[in-house]
PASEBA-1860 file (N, C-alpha, C; in nm, 3 decimals):
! residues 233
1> XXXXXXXX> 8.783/8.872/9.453/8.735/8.981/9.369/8.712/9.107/9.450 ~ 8.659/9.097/9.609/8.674/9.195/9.656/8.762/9.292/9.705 ~ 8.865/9.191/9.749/9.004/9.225/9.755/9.015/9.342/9.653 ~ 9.023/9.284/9.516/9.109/9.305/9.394/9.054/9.474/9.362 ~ 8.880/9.444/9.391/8.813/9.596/9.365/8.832/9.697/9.443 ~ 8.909/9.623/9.580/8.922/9.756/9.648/9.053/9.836/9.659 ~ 9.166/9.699/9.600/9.321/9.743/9.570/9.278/9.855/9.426 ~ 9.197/9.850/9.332/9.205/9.904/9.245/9.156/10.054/9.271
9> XXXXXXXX> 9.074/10.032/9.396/9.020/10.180/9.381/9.120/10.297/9.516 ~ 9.222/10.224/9.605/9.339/10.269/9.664/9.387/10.298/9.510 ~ 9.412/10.241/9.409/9.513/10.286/9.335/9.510/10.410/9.272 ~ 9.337/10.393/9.267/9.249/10.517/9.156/9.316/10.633/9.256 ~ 9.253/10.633/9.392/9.259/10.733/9.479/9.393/10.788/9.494 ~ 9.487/10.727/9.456/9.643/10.756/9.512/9.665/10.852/9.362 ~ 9.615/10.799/9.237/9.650/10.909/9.139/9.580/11.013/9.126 ~ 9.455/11.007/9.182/9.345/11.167/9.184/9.411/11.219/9.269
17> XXXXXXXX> 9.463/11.215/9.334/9.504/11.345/9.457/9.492/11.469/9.371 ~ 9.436/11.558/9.420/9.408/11.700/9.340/9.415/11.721/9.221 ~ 9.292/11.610/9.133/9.303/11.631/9.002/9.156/11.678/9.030 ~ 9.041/11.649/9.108/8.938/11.678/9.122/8.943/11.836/9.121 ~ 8.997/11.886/9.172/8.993/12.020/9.238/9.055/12.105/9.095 ~ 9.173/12.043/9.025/9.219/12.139/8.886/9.147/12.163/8.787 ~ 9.094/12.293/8.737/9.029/12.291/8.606/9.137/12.330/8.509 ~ 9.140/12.267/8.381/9.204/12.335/8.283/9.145/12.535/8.277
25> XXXXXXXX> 9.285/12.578/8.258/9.284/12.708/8.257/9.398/12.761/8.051 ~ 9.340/12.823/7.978/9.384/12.799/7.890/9.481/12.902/7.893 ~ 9.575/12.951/7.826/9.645/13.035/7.795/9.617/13.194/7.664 ~ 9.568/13.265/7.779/9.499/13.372/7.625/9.587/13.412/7.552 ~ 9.530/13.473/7.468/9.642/13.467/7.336/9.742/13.646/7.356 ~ 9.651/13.701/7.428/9.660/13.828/7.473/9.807/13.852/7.576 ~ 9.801/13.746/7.658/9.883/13.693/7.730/10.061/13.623/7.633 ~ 10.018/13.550/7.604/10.093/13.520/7.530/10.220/13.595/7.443
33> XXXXXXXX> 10.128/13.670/7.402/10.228/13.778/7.311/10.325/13.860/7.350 ~ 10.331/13.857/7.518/10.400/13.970/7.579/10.492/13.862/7.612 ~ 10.525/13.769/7.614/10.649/13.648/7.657/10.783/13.667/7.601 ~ 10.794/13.712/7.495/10.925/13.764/7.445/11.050/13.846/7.476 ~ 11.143/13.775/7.532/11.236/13.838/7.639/11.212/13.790/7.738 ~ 11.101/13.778/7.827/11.054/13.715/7.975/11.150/13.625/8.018 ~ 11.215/13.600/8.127/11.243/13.538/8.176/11.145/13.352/8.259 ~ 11.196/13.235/8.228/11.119/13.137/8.277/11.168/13.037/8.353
41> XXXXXXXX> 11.174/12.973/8.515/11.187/12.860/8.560/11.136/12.784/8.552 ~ 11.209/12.657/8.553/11.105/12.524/8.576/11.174/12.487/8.726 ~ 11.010/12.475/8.782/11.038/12.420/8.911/11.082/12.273/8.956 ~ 11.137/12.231/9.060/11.195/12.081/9.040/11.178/12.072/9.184 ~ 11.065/11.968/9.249/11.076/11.907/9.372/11.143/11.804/9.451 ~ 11.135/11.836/9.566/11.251/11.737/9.652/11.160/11.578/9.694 ~ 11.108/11.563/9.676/11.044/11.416/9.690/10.945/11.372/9.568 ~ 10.929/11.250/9.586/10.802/11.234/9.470/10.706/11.127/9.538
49> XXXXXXXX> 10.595/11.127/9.497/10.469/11.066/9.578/10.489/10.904/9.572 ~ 10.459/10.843/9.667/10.425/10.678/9.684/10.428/10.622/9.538 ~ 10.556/10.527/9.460/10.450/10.449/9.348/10.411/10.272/9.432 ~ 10.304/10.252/9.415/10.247/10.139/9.413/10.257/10.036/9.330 ~ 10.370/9.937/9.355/10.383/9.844/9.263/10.304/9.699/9.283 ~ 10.183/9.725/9.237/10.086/9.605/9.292/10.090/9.459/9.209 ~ 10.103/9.383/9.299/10.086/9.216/9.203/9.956/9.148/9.260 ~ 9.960/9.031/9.207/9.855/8.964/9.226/9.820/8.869/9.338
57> XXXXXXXX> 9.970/8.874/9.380/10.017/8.835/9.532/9.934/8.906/9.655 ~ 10.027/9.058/9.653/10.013/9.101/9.758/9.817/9.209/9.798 ~ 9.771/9.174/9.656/9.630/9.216/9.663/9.577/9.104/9.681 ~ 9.601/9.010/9.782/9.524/8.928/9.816/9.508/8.971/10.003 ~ 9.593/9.061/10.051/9.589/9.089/10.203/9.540/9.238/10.228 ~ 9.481/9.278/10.151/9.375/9.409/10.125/9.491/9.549/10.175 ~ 9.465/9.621/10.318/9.535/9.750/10.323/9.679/9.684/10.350 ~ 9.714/9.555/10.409/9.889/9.560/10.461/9.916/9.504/10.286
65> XXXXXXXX> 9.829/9.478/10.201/9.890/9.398/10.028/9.922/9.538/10.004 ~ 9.836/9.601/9.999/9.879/9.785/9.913/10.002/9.868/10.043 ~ 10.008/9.851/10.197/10.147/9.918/10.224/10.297/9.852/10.156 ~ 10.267/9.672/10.139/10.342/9.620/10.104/10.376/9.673/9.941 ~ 10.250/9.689/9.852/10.262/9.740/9.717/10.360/9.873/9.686 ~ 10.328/9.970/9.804/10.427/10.110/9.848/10.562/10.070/9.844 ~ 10.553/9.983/9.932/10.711/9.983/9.995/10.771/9.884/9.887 ~ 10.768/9.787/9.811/10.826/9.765/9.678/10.832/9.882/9.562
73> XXXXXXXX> 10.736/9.921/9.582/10.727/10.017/9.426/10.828/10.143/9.476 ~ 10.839/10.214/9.532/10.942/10.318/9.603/11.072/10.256/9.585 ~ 11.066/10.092/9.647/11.224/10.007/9.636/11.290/10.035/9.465 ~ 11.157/10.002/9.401/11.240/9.995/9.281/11.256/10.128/9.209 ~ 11.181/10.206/9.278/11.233/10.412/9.216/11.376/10.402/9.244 ~ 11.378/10.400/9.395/11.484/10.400/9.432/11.604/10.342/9.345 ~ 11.611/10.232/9.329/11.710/10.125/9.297/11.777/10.146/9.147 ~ 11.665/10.169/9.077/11.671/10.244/8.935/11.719/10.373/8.940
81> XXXXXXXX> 11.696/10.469/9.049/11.736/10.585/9.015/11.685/10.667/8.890 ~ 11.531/10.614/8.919/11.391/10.650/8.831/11.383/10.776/8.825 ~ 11.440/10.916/8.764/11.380/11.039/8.753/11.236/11.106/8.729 ~ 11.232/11.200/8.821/11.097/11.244/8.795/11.025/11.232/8.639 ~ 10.936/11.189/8.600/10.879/11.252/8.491/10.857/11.343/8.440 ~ 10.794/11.434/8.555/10.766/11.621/8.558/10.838/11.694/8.495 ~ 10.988/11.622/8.527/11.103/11.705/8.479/11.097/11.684/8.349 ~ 11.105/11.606/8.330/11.063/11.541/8.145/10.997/11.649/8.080
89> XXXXXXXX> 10.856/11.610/8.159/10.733/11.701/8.072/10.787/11.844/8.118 ~ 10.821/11.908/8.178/10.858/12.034/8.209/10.973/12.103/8.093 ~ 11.092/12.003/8.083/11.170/12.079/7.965/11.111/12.036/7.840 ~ 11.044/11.965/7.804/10.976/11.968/7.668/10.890/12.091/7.624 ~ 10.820/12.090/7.716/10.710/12.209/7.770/10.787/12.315/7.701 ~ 10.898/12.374/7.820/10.937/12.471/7.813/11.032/12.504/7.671 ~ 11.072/12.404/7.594/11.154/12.421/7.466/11.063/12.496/7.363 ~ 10.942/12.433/7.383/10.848/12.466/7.311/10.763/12.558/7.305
97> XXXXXXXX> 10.830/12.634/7.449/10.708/12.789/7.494/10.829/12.890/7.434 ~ 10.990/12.807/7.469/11.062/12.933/7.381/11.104/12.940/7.258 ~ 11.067/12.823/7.171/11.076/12.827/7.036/10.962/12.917/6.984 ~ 10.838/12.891/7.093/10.731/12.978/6.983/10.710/13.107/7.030 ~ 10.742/13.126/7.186/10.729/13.239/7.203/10.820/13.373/7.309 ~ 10.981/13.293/7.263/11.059/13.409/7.269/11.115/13.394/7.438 ~ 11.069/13.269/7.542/11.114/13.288/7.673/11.290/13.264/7.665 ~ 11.330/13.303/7.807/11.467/13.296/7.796/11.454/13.159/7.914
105> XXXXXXXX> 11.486/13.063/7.928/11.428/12.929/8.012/11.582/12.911/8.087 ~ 11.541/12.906/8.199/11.624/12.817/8.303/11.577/12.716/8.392 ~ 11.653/12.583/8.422/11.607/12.514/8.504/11.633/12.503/8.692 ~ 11.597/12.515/8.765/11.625/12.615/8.911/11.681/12.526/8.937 ~ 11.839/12.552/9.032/11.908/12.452/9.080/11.887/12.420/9.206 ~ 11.781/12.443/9.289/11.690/12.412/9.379/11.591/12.341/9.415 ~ 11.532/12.290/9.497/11.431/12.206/9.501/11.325/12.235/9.565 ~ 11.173/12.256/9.580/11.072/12.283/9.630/11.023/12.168/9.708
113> XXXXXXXX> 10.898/12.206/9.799/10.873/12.125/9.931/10.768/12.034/9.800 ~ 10.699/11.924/9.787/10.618/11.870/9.712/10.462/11.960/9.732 ~ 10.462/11.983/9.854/10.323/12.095/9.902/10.332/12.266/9.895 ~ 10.434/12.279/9.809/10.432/12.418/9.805/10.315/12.491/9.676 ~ 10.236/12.572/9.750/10.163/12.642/9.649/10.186/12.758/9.546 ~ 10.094/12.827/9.504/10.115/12.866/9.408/10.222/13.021/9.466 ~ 10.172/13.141/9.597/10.208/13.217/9.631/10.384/13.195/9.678 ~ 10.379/13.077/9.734/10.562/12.965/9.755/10.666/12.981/9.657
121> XXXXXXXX> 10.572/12.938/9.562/10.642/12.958/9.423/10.702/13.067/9.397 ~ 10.636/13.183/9.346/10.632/13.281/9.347/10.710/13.402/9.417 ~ 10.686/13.351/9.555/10.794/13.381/9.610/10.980/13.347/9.617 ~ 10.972/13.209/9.603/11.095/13.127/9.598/11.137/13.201/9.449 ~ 11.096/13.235/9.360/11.125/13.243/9.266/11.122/13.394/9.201 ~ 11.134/13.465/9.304/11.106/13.625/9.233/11.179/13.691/9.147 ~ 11.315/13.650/9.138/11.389/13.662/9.018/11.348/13.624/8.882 ~ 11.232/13.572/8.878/11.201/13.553/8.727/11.067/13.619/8.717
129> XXXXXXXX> 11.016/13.612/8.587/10.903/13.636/8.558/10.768/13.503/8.523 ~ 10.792/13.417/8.498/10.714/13.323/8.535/10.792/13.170/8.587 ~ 10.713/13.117/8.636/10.736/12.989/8.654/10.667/12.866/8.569 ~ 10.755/12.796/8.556/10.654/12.646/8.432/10.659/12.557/8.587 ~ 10.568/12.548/8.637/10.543/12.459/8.755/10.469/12.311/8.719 ~ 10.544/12.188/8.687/10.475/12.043/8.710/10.512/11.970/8.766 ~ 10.449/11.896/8.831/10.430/11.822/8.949/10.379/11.651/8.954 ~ 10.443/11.601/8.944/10.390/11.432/8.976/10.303/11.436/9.063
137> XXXXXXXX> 10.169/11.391/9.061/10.062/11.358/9.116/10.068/11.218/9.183 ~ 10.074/11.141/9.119/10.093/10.989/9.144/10.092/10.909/9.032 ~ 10.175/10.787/9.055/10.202/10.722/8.960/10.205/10.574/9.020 ~ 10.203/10.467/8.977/10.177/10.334/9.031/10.180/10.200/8.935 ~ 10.186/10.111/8.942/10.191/9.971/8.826/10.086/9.882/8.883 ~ 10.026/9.795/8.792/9.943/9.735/8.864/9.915/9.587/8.709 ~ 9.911/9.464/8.778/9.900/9.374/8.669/9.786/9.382/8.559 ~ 9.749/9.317/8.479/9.617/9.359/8.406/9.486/9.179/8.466
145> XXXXXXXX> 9.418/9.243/8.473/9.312/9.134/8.519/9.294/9.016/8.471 ~ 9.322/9.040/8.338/9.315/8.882/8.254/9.463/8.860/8.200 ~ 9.588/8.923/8.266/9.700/8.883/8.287/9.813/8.895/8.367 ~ 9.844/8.839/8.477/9.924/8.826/8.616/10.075/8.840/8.570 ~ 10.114/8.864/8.456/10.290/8.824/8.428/10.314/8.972/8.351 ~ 10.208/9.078/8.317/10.234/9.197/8.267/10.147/9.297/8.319 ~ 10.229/9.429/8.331/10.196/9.522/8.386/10.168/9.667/8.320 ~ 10.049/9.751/8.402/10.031/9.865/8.328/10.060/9.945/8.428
153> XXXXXXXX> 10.159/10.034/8.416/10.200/10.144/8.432/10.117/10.338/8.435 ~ 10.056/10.365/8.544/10.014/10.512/8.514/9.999/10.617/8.556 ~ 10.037/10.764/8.539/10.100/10.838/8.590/10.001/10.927/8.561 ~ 10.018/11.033/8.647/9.914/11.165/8.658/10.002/11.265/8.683 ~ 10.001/11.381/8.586/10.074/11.502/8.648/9.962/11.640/8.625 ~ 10.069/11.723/8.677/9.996/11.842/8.659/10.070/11.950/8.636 ~ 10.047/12.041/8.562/10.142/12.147/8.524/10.025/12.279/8.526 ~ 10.104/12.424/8.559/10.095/12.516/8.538/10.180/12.611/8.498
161> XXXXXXXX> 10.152/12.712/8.462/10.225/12.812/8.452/10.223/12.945/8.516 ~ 10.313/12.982/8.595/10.296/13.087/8.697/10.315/13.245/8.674 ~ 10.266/13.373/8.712/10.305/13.495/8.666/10.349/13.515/8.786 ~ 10.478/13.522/8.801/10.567/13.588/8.946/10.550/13.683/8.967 ~ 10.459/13.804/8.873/10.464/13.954/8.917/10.277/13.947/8.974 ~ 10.203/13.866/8.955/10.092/13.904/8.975/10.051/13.795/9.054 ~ 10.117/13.677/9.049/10.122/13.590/9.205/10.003/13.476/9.118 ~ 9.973/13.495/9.003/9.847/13.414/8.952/9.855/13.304/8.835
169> XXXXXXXX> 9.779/13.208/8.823/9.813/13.095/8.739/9.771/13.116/8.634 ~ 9.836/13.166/8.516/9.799/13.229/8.415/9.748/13.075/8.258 ~ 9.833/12.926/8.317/9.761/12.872/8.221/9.770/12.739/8.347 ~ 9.709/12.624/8.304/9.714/12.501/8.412/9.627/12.370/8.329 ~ 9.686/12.244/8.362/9.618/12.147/8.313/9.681/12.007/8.398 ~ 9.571/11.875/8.428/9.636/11.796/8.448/9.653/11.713/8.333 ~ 9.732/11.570/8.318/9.745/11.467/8.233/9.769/11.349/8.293 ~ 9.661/11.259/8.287/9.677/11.177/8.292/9.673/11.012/8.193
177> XXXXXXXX> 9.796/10.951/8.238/9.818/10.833/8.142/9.807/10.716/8.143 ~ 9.720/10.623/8.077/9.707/10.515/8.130/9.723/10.412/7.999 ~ 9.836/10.341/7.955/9.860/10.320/7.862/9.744/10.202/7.814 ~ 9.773/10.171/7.685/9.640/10.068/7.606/9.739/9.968/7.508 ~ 9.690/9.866/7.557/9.798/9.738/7.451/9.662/9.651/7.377 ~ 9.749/9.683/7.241/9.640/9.567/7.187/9.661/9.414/7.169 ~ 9.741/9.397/7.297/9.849/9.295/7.351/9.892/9.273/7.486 ~ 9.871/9.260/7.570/9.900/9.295/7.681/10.044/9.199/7.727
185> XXXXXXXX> 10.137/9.155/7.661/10.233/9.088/7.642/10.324/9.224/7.596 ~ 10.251/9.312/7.531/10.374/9.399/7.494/10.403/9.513/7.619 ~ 10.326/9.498/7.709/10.325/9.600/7.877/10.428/9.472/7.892 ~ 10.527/9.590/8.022/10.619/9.538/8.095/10.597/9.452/8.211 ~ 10.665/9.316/8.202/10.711/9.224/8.289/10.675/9.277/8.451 ~ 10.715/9.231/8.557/10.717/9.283/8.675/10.895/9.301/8.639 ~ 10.921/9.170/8.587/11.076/9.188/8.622/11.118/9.338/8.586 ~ 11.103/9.346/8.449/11.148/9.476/8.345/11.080/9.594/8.424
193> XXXXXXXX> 10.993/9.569/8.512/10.966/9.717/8.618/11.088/9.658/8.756 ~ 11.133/9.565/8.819/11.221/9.595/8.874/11.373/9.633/8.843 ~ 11.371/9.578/8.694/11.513/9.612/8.702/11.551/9.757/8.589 ~ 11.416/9.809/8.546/11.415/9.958/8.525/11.363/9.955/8.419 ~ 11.370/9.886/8.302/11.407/9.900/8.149/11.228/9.926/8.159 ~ 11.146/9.834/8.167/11.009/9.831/8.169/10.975/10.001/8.203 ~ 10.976/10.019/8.328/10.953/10.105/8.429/10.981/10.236/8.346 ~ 11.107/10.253/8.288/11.157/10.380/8.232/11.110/10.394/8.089
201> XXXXXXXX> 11.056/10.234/7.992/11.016/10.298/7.889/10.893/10.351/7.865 ~ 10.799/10.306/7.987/10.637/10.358/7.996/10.640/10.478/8.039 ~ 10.743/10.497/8.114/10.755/10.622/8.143/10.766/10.759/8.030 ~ 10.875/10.731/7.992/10.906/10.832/7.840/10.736/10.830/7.798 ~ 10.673/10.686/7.728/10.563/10.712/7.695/10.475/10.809/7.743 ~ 10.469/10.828/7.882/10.369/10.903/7.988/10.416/11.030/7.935 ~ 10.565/11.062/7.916/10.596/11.186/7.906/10.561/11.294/7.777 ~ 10.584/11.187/7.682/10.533/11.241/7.551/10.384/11.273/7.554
209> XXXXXXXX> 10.321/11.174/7.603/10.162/11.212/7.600/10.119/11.267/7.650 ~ 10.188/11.348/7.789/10.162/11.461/7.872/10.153/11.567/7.798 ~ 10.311/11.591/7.772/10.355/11.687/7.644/10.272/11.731/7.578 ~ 10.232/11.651/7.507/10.139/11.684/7.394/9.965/11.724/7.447 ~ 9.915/11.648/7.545/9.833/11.645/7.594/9.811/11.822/7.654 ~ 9.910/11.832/7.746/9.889/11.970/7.807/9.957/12.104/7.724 ~ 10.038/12.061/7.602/10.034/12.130/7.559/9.918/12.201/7.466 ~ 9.848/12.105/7.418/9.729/12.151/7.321/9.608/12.181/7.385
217> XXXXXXXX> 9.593/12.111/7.523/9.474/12.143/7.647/9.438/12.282/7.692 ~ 9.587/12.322/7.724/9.619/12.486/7.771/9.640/12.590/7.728 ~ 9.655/12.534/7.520/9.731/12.598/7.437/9.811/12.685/7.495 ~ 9.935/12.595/7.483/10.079/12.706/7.536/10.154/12.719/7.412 ~ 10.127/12.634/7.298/10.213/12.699/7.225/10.142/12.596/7.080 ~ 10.177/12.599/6.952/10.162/12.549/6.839/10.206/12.444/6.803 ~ 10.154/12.303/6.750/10.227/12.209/6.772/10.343/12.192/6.673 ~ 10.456/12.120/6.686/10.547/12.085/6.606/10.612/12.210/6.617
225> XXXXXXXX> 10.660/12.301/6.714/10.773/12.366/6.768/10.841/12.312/6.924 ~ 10.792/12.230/6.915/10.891/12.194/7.043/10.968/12.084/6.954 ~ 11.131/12.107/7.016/11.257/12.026/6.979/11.251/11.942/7.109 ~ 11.285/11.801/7.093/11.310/11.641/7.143/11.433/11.744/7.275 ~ 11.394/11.685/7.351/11.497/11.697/7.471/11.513/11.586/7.540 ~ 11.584/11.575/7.646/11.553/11.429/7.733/11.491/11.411/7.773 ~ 11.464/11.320/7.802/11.327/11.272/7.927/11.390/11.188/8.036 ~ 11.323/11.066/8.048/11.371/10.968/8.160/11.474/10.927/8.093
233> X> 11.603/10.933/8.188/11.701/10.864/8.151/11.736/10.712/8.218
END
């Protein structure tokens, strides 16, 4: 049990990474209105953070069970060819900032450092007028306590929105997801997280509920104008 409480709270810690520090920042309405015509990127990073694919196995050998938890859970990003989420929540986001309010949206065919801040941005990006900046925080799987053969899946992101002319974060929110079964048979297998299907459909889930989540958090835009785009493929 001690083991188990302390794999759980590595896990907690691996998805707070700088959620402590973000306050929701809303989007004034004042602001808003001048978006029409504006030019918008979505930013897209070159790495994505540790996932932790923990079993019931390897949380029995405390810090080498959780490097071992790393180095499987990364195996199977890898292997799947698991796309960011961010990106997900980022063109949903953004369909929906130019349906309601007039942006002209591109997605940058570039990639940012995972630690680049807000002035980075800004800079990398001076050809536009704002940036839709989100970011995978951490994400990880972990079995459920009163069941060893299914897994919950949960992801933390964070999004802002950037003003390239004034260098400042004009809206910002995190989201985080932690799904709820009134079944825990209907969460994915370990298998169905190694061989993707699991892994990628909790995912979409995470993405929609971001979506929606940071969209109505930050009010960026009105609901039921954003059009379905892809997500995890």
């Amino acid at each position: 049990m001690i083991a188990l409480i302390a794999v759980l709270l590595v896990v907690t810690s691996l998805l707070s990474v700088g959620c402590s520090s973000v306050k929701t920042k809303v989007l004034a309405p004042d602001t808003a209105g001048a978006f029409s015509g504006k030019s918008l990127v979505l930013s897209k990073y070159n790495e994505l953070p540790d996932f932790p694919a923990q079993t019931a196995v390897n949380v029995q050998f405390g810090v080498v069970g959780v490097l071992t938890a790393i180095s499987n859970g990364n195996a199977i990003i890898r292997r799947n060819n698991i796309q960011d989420p961010a990106l997900g929540i980022s063109r949903q986001l953004a369909q929906g900032m130019q349906n309601s309010h007039g942006f002209n949206v591109t997605e940058a065919d570039d990639f940012v450092a995972l630690k680049s801040d807000v002035p980075e941005l800004a800079a990398r990006y001076q050809d536009y007028d704002y940036v839709l900046d989100v970011k995978t925080l951490g994400w990880s799987s972990i079995y459920f306590p009163t069941d060893w053969d299914n897994y919950r899946v949960i992801y933390t992101a964070h999004a802002r929105l950037i003003s390239v002319d004034s260098g400042q974060v004009v809206a910002e929110q995190v989201c985080s997801h932690v799904p709820d079964y009134a079944n825990t048979n209907q969460a994915p297998s370990y298998v169905q997280l190694e061989n993707g299907t699991g892994l990628n459909a909790t995912l979409n889930k995470s993405i929609e509920y971001c979506v929606d989540h940071i969209r109505a958090a930050a009010q960026l835009y009105n609901a039921g104008q954003a059009d379905s785009v892809a997500a995890v493929e």
